[in-house]
GUZADREN-780956 format. One record per residue (C-alpha): residue number from 1; chain; x, y, z. Coordinates in nm, 4 decimals. Each point is the difference from the previous one (the first is absolute). Example, Ala and Ser with C-alpha at 12.3 -4.5 7.8 and 13.67 -1.06 7.14 Angstrom:
+-----+-------+----------+----------+----------+
!   n ! chain !     east !    north !       up !
+-----+-------+----------+----------+----------+
!   1 !     A !   1.2300 !  -0.4500 !   0.7800 !
!   2 !     A !   0.1370 !   0.3440 !  -0.0660 !
+-----+-------+----------+----------+----------+
# end
This chain:
+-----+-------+----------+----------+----------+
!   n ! chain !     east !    north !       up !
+-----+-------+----------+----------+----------+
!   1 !     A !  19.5859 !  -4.6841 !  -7.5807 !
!   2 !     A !   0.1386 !   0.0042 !   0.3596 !
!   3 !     A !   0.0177 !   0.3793 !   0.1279 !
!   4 !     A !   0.3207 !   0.1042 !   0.1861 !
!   5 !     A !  -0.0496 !   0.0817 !   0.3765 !
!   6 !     A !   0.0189 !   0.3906 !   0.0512 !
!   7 !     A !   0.1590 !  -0.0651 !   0.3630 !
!   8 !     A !   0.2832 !  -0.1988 !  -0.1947 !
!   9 !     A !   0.1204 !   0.3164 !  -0.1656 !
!  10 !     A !   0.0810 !   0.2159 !   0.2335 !
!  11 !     A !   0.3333 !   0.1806 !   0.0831 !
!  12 !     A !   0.1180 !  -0.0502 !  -0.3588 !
!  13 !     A !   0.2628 !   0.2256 !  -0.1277 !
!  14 !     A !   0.1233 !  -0.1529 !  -0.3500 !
!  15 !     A !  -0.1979 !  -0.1873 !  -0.2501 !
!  16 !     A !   0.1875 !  -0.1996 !  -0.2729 !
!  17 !     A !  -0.1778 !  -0.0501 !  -0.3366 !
!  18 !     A !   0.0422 !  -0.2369 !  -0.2742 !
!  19 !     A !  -0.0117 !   0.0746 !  -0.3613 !
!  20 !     A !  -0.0964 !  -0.2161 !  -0.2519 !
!  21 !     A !  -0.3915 !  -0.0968 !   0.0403 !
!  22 !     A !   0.0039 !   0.2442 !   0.3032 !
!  23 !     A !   0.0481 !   0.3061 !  -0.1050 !
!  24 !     A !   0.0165 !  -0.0508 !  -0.3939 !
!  25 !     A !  -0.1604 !  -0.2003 !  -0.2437 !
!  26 !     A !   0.3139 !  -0.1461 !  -0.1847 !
!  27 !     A !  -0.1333 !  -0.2848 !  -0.1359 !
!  28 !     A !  -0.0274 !   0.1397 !  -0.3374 !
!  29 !     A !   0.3743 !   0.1057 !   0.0186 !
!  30 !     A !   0.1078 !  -0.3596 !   0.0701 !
!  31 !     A !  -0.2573 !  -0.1310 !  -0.3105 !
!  32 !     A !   0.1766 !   0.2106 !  -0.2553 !
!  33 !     A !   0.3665 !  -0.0517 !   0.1148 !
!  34 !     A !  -0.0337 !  -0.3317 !   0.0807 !
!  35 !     A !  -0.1110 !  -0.0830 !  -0.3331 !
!  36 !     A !   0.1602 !   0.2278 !  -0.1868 !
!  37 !     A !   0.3496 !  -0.2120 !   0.1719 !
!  38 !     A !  -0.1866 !  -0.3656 !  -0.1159 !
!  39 !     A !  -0.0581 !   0.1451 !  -0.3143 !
!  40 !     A !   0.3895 !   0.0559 !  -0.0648 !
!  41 !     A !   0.0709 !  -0.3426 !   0.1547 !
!  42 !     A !  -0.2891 !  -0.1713 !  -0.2620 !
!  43 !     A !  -0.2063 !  -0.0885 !   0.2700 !
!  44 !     A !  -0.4129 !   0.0492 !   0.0060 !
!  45 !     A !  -0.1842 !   0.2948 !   0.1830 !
!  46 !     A !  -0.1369 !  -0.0747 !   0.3291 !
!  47 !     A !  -0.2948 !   0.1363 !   0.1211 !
!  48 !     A !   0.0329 !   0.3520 !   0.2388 !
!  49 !     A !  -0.1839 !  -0.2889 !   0.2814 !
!  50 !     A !   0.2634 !  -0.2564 !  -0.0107 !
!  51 !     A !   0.2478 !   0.2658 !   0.0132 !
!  52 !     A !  -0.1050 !   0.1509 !   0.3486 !
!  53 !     A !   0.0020 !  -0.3337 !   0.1775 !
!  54 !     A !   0.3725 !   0.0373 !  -0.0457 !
!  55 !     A !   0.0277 !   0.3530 !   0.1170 !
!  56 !     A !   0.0882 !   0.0708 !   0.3495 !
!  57 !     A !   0.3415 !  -0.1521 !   0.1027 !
!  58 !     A !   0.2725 !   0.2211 !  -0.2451 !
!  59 !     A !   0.0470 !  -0.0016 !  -0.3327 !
!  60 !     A !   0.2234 !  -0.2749 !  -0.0200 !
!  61 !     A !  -0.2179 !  -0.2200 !   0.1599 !
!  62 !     A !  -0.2708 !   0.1285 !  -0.2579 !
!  63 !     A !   0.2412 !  -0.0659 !  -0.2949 !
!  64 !     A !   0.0572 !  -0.3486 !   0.1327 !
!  65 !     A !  -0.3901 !  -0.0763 !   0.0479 !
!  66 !     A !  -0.0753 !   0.1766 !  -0.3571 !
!  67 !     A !   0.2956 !  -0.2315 !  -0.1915 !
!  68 !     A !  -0.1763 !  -0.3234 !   0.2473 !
!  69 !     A !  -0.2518 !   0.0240 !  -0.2461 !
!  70 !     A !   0.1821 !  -0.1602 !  -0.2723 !
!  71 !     A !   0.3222 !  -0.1610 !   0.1326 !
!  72 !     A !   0.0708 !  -0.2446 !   0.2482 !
!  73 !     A !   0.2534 !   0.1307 !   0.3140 !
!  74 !     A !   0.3105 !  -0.0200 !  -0.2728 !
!  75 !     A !  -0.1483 !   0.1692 !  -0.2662 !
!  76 !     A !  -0.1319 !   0.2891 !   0.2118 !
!  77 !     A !   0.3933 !   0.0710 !   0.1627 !
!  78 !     A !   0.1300 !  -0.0062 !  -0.3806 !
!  79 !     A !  -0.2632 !   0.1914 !  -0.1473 !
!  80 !     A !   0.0069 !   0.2696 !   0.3351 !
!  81 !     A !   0.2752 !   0.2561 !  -0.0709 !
!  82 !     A !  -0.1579 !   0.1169 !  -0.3657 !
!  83 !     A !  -0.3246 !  -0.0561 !   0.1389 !
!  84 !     A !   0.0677 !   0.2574 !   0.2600 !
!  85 !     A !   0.2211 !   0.2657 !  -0.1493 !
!  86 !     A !  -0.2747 !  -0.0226 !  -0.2778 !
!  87 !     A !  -0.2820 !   0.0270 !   0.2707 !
!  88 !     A !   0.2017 !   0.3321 !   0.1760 !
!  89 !     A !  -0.0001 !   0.1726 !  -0.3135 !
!  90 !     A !  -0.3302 !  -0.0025 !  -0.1034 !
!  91 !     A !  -0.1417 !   0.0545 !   0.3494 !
!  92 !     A !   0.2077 !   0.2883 !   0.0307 !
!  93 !     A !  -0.1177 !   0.1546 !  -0.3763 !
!  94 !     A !  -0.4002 !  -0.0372 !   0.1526 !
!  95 !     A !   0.0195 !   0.0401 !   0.3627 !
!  96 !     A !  -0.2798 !   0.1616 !   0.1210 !
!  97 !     A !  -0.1715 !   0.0267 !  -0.3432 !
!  98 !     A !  -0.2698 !  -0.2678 !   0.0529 !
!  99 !     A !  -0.0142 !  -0.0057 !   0.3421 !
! 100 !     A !  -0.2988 !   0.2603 !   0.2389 !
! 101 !     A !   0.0039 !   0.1130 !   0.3753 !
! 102 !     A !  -0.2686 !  -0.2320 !   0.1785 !
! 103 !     A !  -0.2332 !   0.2539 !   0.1599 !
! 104 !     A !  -0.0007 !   0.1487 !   0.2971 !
! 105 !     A !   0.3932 !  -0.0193 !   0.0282 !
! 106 !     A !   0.1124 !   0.3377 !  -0.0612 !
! 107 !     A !  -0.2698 !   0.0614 !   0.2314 !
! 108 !     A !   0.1216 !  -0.2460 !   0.2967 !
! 109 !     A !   0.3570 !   0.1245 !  -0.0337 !
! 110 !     A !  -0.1153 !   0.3305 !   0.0431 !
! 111 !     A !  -0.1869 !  -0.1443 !   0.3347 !
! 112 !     A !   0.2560 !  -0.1468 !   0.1477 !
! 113 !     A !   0.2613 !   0.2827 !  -0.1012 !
! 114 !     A !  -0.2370 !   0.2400 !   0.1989 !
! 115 !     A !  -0.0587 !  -0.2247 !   0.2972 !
! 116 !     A !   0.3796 !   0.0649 !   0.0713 !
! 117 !     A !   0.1482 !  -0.3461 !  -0.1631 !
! 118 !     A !   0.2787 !  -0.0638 !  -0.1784 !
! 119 !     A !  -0.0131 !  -0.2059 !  -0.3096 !
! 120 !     A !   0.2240 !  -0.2240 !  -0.1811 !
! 121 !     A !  -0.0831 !  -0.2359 !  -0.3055 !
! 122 !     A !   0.1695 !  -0.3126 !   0.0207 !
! 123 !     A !  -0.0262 !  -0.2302 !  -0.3121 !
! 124 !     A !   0.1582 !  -0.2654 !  -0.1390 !
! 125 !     A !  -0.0108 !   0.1740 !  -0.3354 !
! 126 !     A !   0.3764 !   0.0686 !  -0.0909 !
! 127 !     A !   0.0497 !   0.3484 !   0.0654 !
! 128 !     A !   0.0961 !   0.1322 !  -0.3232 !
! 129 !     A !  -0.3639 !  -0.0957 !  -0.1128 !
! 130 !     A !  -0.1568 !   0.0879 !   0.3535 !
! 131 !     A !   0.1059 !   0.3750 !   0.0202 !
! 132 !     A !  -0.0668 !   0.1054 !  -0.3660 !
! 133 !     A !  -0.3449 !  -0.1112 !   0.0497 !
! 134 !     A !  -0.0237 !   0.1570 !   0.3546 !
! 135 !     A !   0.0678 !   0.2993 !  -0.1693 !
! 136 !     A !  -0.2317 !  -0.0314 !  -0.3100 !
! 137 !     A !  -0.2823 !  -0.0965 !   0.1472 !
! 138 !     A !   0.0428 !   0.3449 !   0.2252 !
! 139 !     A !   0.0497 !  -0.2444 !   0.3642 !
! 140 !     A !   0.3566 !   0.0530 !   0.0672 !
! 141 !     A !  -0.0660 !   0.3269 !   0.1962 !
! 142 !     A !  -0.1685 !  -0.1868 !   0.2828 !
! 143 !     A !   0.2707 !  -0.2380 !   0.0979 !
! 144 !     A !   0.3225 !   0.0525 !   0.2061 !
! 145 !     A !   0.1635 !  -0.2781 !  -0.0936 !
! 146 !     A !  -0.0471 !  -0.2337 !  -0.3051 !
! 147 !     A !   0.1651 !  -0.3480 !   0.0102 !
! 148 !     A !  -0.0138 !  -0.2606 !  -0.3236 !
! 149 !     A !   0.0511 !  -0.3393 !  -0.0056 !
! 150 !     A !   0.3721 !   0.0378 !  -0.0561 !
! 151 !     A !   0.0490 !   0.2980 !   0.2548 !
! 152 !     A !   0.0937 !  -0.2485 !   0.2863 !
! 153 !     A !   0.1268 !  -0.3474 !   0.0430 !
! 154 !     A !  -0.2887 !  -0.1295 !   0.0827 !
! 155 !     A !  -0.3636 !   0.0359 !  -0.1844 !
! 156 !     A !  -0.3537 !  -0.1130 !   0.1502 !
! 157 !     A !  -0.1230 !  -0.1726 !   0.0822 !
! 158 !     A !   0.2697 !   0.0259 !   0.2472 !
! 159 !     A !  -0.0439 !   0.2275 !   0.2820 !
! 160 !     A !   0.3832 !   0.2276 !  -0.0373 !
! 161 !     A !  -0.1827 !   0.2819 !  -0.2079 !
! 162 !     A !  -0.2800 !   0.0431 !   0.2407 !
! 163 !     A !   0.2496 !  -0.0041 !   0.2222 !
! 164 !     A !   0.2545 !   0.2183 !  -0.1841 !
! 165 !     A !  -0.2853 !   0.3109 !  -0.0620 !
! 166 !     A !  -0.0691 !  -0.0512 !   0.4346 !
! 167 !     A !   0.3689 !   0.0799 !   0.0372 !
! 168 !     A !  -0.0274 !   0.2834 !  -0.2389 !
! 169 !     A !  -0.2898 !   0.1457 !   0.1395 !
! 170 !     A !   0.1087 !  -0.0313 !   0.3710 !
! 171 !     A !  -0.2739 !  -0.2605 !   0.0542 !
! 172 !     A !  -0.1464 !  -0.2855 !   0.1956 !
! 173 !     A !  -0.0622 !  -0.2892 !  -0.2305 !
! 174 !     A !  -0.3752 !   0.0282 !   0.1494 !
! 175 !     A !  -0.0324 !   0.3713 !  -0.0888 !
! 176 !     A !   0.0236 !  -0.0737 !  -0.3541 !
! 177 !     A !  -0.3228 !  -0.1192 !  -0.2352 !
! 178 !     A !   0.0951 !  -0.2137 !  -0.2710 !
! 179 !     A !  -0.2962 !   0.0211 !  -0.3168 !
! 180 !     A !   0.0144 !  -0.1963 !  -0.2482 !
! 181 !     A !  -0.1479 !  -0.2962 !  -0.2754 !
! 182 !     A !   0.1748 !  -0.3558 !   0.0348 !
! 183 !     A !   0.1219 !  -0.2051 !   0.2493 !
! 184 !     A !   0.3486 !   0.1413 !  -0.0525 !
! 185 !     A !  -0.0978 !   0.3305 !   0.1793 !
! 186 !     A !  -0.1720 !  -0.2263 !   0.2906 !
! 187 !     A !   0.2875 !  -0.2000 !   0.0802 !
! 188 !     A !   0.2335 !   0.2360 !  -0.0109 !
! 189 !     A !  -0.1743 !   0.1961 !   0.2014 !
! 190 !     A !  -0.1180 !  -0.2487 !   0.2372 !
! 191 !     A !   0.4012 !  -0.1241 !   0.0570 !
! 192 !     A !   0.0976 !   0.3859 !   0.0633 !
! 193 !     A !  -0.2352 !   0.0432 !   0.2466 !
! 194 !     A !  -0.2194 !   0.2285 !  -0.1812 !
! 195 !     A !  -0.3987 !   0.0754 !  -0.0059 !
! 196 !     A !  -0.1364 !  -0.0926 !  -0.3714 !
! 197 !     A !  -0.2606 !   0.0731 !  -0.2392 !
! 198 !     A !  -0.1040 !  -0.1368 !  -0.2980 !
! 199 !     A !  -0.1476 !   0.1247 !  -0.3385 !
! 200 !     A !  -0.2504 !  -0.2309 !  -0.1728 !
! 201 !     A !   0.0642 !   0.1229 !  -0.3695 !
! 202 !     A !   0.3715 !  -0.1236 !  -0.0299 !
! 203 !     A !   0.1786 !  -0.2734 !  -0.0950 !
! 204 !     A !   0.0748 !  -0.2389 !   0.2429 !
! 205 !     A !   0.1393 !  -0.2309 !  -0.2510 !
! 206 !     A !  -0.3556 !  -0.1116 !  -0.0718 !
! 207 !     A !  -0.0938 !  -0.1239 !   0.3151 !
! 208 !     A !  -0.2985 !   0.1422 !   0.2465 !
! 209 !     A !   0.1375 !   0.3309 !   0.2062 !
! 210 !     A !  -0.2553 !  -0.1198 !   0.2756 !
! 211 !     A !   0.2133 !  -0.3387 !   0.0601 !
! 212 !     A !   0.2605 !   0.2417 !   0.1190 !
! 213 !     A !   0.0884 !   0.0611 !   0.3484 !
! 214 !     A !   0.0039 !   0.3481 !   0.0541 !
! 215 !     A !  -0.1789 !   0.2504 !   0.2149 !
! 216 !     A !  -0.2400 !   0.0752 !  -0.2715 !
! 217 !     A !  -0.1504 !   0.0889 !  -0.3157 !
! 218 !     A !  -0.0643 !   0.3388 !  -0.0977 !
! 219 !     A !  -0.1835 !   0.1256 !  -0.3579 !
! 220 !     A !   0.2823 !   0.2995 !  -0.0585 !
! 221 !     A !   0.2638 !   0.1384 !   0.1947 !
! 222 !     A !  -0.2130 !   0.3048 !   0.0720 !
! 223 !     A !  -0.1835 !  -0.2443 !   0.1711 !
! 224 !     A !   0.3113 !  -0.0939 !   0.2368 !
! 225 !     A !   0.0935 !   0.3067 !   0.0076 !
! 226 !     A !  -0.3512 !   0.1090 !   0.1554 !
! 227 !     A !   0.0377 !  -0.3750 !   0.2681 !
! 228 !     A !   0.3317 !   0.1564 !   0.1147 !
! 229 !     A !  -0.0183 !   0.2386 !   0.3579 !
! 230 !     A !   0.1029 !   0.3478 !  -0.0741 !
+-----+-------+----------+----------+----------+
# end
């Protein structure tokens, strides 16, 4: 596990924190919807594994990688718009009902809250799914601004919402701390001009956090949290 470099997180005024296999546990949520939408569409279960390769990137792009299974590049496009109005409604009837707060969050938010930072989750979770769950799981409270996956033209990996919640906040690109669990939170980072951490309990579309290129890994945010300068 390569530590972050204390002397690399100084002066930071804004962290920006990803959601899904950051800050919740949502893989559960995706296994029940998920299949719950192949079971109207007479398709087999997948297994809650296979499923979290695909998460990461919106739920489109899961919806496309979940239908990939089965169909070849046609079939997926025709069998996409049931497929993911039946997917919305079913992850909207459970969200947050399977899914648990990895520890030491509530704790790191707290942290960083009281080390004078501002917060914002950025996620590519749409945001109708994104705030409920916020809000349920009791982490909305800690964030000034919350921006989904359909909040702004762009999503990450592309660096405009980093950049976006630096012109909120009032900013430099490298007074802002990105954390998060894939790739997509690295790049996006990276491109903005951001410091970056990485979580090694995520996602990260089943590849190895530690062949990312970011400043770090950390075991919980309260560990970044406690890295950061006061």
């Amino acid at each position: 596990m390569k530590a972050a470099k204390p002397d690399m997180l100084k002066d930071i005024r804004a962290a920006i924190i990803d959601l899904d296999g950051t800050m919740v546990h949502t893989a559960p949520d995706f296994h029940v919807a998920v299949n719950r939408m192949r079971a109207e569409l007479d398709l087999a279960p997948l297994e809650m594994e296979t499923i979290t390769h695909f998460v990461g990137k919106g739920t489109e792009n899961l919806m496309r990688r979940v239908l990939g299974v089965d169909f070849d590049n046609d079939g997926v496009e025709q069998h996409y718009p049931r497929a993911l109005a039946s997917y919305q409604k079913h992850y909207l009837e459970i969200n947050g009902e399977y899914s648990s707060v990895y520890p030491g969050v509530h704790e790191g938010l707290a942290a960083l809250r009281a080390k004078g930072l501002r917060l914002a989750c950025v996620t590519n979770k749409p945001i109708d799914f994104a705030t409920p769950l916020l809000e349920k799981t009791g982490l909305r409270r800690y964030f000034d601004v919350v921006y989904g996956g359909d909040s702004l033209p762009k999503k990450k990996p592309d660096p405009y919402p980093l950049l976006k919640v630096c012109e909120d906040f009032g900013v430099r690109p490298a007074q802002a701390l990105a954390i998060g669990d894939s790739s997509n939170d690295a790049q996006a980072a990276r491109a903005a001009g951001c410091r970056v951490l990485n979580v090694p309990y995520g996602y990260n579309h089943g590849e190895s956090i530690h062949k990312v290129d970011s400043d770090g890994i950390v075991s919980t945010l309260l560990d970044a949290a406690q890295l950061i300068s006061a």
